[in-house]
DSSP file (Angstrom, degrees, kcal/mol; ACC not computed):
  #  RESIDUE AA STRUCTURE BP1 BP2  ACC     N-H-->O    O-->H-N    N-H-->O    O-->H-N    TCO  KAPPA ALPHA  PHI   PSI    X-CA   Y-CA   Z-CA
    1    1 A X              0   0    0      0, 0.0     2,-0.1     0, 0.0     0, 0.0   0.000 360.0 360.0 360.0 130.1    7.6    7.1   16.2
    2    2 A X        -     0   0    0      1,-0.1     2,-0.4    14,-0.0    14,-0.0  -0.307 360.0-118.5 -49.1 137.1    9.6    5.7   13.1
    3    3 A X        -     0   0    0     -2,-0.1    14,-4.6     2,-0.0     2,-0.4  -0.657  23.4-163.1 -77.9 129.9    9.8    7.2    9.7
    4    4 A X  E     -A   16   0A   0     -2,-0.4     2,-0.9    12,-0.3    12,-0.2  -0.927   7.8-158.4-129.2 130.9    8.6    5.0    7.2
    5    5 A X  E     -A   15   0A   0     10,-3.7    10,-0.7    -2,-0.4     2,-0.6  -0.750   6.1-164.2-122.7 136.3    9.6    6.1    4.0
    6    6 A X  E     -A   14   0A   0     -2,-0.9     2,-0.5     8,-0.2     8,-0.2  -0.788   9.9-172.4 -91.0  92.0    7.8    5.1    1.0
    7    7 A X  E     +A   13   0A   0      6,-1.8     6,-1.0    -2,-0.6     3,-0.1  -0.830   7.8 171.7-124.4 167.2    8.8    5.2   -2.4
    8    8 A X        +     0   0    0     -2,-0.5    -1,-0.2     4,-0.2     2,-0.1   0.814  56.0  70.1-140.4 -63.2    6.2    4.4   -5.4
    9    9 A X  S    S+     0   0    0      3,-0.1     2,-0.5     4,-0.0    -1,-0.2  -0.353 102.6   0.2 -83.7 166.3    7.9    5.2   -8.5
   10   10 A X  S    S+     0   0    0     -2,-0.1     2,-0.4    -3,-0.1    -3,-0.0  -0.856 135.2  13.3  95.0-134.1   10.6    3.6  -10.2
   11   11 A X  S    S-     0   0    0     -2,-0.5     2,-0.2     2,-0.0    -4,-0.0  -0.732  87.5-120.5 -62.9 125.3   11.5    0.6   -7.8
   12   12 A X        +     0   0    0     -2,-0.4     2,-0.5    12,-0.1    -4,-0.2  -0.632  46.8 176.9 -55.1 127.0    8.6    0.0   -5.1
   13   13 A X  E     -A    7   0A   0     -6,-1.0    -6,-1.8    -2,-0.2     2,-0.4  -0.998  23.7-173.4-130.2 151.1   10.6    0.5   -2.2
   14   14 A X  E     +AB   6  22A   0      8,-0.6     8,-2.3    -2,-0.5     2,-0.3  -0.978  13.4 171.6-130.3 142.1    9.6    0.5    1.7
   15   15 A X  E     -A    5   0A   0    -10,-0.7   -10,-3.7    -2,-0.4     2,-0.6  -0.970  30.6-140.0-157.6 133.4   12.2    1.5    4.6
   16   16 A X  E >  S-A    4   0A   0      4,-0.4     3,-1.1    -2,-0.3   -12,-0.3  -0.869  71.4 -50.6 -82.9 115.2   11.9    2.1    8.2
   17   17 A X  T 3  S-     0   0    0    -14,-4.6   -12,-0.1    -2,-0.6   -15,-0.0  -0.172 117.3 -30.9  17.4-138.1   14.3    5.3    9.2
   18   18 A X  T 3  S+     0   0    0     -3,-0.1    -1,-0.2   -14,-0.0     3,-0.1   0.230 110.0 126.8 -88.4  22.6   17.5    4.6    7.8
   19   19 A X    <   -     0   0    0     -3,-1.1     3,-0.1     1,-0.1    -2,-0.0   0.007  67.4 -69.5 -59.3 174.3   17.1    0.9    8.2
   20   20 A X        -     0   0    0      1,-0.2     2,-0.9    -5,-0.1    -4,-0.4   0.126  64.8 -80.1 -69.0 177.7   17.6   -1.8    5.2
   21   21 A X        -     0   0    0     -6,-0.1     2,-0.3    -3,-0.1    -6,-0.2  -0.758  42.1-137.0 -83.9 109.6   15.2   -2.1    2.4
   22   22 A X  B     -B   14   0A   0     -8,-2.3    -8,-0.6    -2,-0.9     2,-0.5  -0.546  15.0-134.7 -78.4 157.2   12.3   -3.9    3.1
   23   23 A X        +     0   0    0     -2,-0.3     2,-0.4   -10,-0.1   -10,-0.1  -0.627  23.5 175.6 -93.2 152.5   11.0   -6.3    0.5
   24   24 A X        +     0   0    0     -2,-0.5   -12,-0.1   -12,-0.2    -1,-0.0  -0.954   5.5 167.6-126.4 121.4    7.5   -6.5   -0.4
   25   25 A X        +     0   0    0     -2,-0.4     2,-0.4     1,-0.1    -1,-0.1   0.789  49.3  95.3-104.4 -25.1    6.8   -9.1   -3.5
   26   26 A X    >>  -     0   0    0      1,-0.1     3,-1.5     2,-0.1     4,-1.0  -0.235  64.8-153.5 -54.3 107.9    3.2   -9.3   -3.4
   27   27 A X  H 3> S+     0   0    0     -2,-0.4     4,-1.5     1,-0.2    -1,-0.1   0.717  85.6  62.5-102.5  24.6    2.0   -7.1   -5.8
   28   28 A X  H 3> S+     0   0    0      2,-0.2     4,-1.9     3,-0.1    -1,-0.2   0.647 108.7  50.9 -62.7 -25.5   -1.7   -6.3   -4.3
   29   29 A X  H <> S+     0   0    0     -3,-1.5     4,-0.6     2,-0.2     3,-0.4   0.883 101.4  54.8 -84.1 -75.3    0.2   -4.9   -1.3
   30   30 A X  H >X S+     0   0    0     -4,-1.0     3,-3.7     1,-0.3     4,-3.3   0.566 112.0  50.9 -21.6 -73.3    2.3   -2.8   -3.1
   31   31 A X  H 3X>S+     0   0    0     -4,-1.5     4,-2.9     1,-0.4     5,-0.5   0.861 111.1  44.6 -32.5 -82.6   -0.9   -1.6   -4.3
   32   32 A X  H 3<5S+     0   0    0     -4,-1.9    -1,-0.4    -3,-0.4    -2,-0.2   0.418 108.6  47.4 -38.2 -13.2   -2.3   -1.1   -1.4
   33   33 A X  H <X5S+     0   0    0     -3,-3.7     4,-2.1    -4,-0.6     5,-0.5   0.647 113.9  55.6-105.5 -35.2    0.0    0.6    0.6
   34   34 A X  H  X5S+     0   0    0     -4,-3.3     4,-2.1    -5,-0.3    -2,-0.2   0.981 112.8  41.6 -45.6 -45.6    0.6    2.9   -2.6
   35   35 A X  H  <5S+     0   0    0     -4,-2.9    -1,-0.2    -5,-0.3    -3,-0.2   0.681 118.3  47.5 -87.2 -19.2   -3.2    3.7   -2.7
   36   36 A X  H >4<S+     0   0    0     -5,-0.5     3,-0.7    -3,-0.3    -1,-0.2   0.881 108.9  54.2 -82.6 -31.2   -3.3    4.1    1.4
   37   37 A X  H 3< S+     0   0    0     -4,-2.1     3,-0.4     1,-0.3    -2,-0.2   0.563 104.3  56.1 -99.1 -23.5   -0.3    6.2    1.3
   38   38 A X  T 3< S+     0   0    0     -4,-2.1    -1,-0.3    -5,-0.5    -3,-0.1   0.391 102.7  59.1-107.6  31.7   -2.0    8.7   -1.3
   39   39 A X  S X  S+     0   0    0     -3,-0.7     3,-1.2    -5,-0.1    -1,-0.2  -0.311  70.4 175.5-121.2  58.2   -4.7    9.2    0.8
   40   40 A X  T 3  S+     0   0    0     -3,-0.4     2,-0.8     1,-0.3    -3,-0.1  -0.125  78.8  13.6 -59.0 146.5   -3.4   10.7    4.1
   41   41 A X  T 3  S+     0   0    0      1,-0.1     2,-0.6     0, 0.0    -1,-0.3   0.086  99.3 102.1  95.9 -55.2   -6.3   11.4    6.0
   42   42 A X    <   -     0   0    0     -3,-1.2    -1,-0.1    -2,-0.8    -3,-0.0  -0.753  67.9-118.2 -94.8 109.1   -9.6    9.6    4.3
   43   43 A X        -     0   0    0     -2,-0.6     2,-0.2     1,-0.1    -1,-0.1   0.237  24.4-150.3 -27.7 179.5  -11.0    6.9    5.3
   44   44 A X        -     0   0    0      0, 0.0     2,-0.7     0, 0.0     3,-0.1  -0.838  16.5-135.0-160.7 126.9  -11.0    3.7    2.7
   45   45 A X     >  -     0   0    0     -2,-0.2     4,-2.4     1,-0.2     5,-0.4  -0.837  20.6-128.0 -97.7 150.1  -13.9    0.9    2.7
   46   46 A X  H >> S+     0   0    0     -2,-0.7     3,-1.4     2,-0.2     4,-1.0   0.721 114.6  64.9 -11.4 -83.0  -13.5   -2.4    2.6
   47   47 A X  H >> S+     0   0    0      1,-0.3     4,-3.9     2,-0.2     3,-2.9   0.799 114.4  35.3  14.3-102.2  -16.1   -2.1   -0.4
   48   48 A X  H 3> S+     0   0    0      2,-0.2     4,-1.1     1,-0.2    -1,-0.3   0.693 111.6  54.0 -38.6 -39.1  -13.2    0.0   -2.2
   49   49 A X  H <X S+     0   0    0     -4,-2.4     4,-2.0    -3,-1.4    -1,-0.2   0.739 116.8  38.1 -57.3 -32.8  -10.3   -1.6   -1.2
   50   50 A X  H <X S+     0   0    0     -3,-2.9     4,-3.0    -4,-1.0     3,-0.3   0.902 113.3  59.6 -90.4 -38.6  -11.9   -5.4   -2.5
   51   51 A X  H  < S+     0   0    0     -4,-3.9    -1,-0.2     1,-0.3    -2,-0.2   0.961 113.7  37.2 -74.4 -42.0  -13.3   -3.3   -5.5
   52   52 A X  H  < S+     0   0    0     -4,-1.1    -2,-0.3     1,-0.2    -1,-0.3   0.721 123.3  38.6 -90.6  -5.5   -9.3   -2.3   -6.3
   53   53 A X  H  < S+     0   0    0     -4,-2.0     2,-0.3    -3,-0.3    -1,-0.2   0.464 116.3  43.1 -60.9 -18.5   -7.7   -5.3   -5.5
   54   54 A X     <  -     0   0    0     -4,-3.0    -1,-0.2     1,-0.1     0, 0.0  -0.974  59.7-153.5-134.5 127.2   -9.9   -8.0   -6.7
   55   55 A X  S    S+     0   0    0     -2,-0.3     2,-0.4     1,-0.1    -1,-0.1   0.777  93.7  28.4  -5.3 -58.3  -12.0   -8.0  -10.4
   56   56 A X  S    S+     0   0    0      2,-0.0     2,-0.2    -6,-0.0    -1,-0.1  -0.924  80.1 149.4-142.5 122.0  -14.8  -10.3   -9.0
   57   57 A X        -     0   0    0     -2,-0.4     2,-0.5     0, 0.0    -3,-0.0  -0.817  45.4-121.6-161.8 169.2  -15.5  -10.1   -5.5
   58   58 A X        -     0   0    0     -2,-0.2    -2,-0.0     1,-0.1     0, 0.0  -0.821  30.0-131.1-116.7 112.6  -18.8  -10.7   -3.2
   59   59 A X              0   0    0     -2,-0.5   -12,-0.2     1,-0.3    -1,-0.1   0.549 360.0 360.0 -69.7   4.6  -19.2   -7.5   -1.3
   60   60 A X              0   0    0    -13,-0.0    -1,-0.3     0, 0.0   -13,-0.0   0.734 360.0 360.0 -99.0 360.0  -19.6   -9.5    1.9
């Protein structure tokens, strides 16, 4: 399996082994892979996910 290597402060940066930089510009993924990636382990719901990415949203 690849190393995916993550970095969340400073510059957002995302890289697969020693591969190129990927870019990410959206920044609700950024969020989200920050906020998945400091929770190794624990589940996430939907519920919680929609509640940190969107202000207003209809929990169905």
């Amino acid at each position: 399996m690849d190393k995916l290597n993550l970095k969340l402060l400073g510059e957002f940066g995302l890289q697969i082994q020693e591969g190129p930089c990927i870019r990410v510009s959206s920044k609700k993924s950024r969020a989200l892979m920050g906020y998945l990636a400091s929770r190794p382990g624990h589940p996430v719901s939907r519920v919680d996910l929609a509640r940190l990415l969107w202000e207003r949203h209809d929990e169905q």
